[in-house]
C-alpha positions, -999 to 999 in steps of 0.1 A, spaced: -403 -39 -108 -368 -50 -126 -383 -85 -130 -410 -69 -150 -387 -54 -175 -360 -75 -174 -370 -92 -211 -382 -66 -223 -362 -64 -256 -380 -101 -260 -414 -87 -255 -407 -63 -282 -395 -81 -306 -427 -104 -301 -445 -72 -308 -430 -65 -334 -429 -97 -353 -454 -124 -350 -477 -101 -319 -488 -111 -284 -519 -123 -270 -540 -102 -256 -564 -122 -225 -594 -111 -216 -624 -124 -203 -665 -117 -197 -686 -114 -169 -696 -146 -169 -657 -161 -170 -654 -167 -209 -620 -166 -216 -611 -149 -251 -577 -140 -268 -571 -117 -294 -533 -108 -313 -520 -75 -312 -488 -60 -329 -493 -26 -312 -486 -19 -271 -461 -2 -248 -445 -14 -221 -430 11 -193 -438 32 -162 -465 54 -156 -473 72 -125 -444 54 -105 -461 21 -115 -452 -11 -145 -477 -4 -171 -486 -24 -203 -506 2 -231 -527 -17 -255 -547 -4 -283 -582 -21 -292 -609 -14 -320 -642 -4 -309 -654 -29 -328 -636 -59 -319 -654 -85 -288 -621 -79 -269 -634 -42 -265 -666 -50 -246 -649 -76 -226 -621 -50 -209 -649 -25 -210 -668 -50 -189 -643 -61 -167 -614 -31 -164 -590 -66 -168 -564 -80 -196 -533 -101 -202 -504 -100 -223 -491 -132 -230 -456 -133 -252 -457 -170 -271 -430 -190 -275 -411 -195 -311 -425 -216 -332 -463 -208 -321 -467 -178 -350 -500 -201 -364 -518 -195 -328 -509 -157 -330 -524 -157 -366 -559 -174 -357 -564 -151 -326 -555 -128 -350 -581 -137 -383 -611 -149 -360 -633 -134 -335 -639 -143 -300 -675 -139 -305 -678 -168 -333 -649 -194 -315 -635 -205 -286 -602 -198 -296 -586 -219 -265 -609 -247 -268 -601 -245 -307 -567 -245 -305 -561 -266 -272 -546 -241 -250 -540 -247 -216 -558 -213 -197 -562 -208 -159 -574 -171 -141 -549 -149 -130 -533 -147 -100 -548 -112 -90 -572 -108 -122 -595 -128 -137 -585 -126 -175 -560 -159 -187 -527 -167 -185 -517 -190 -213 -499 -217 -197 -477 -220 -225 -464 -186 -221 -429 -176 -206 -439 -145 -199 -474 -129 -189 -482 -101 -176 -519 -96 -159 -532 -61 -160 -556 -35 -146 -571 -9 -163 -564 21 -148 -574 47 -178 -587 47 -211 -592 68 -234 -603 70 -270 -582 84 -301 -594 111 -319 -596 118 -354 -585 154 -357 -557 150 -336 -541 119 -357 -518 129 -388 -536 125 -423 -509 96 -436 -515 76 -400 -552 78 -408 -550 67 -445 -530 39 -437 -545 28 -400 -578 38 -402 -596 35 -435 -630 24 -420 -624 49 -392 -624 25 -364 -600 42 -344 -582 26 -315 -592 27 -274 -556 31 -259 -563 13 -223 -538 20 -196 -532 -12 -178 -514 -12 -146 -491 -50 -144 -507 -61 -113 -490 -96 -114 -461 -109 -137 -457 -146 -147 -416 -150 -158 -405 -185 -163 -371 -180 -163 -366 -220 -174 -385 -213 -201 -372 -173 -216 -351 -190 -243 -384 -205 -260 -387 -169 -269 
């Protein structure tokens, strides 16, 4: 589990800055990525967990719905324009890997993709999800978050598998 965390201030500051890539995939083995600037990595029930949060009403949504399966992938510098398509265009319009030339192969123990260009992955499991809820969210988070009311889907993935290329950790 130390290997999992060990650059962990790196993942976070991709977080925090330009955002990771969130993998997932259909039923049917369509791979999709979408950027997201809000997540938690730790420990939950003894086991490494990545937290994402997802809009109802984004494609990603149905996809881990479907499949109970994402990846986080943490982009090397100098890649900020890939985080800010996946970010501005939807998976259900564009093959954003096709359309941007990305490398993608399944998982090792999920089907979702690892981005070969990525130091760092980390393939999850959905192990809970649950939905936010309105009433229980403070009035200045919701003015500012949620002014369409499209409030997150917090799922709970469990890292079943983690990708580190050590070689390549100071691309991040």
């Amino acid at each position: 589990m130390d290997r999992i965390f060990r650059y962990i201030d790196k993942v976070y500051s991709h977080l925090n800055g330009e955002g990771l890539l969130l993998g997932s995939v259909s039923r049917d083995g369509y791979f999709n990525l979408m950027t997201i600037g809000w997540g938690f990595l730790g420990v939950i029930w003894r086991k490494p967990c990545f937290i994402v949060a997802v809009r109802p009403s984004r494609y990603t949504h149905r996809l881990i719905d479907d499949t109970g399966v994402f990846t986080v992938n943490v982009l090397p510098k100098g890649m900020e324009d890939i985080a800010s398509y996946c970010g501005s265009v939807s998976g259900k319009e564009h093959d954003k890997i096709a359309e941007l030339k990305l490398k993608a192969s399944k998982g090792v123990k999920i089907d979702a993709p690892i981005i070969q260009v990525c130091p760092i992955v980390y393939e999850c499991m959905v192990r809970y999800k649950f939905q936010l809820e309105r009433d229980k969210i403070p009035k200045d988070v919701l003015l500012l978050a949620y002014p369409s009311d499209d409030l997150h889907t917090l799922y709970l993935g469990e890292i079943v598998y983690a990708h580190i290329d050590e070689s390549r950790i100071d691309l991040l």
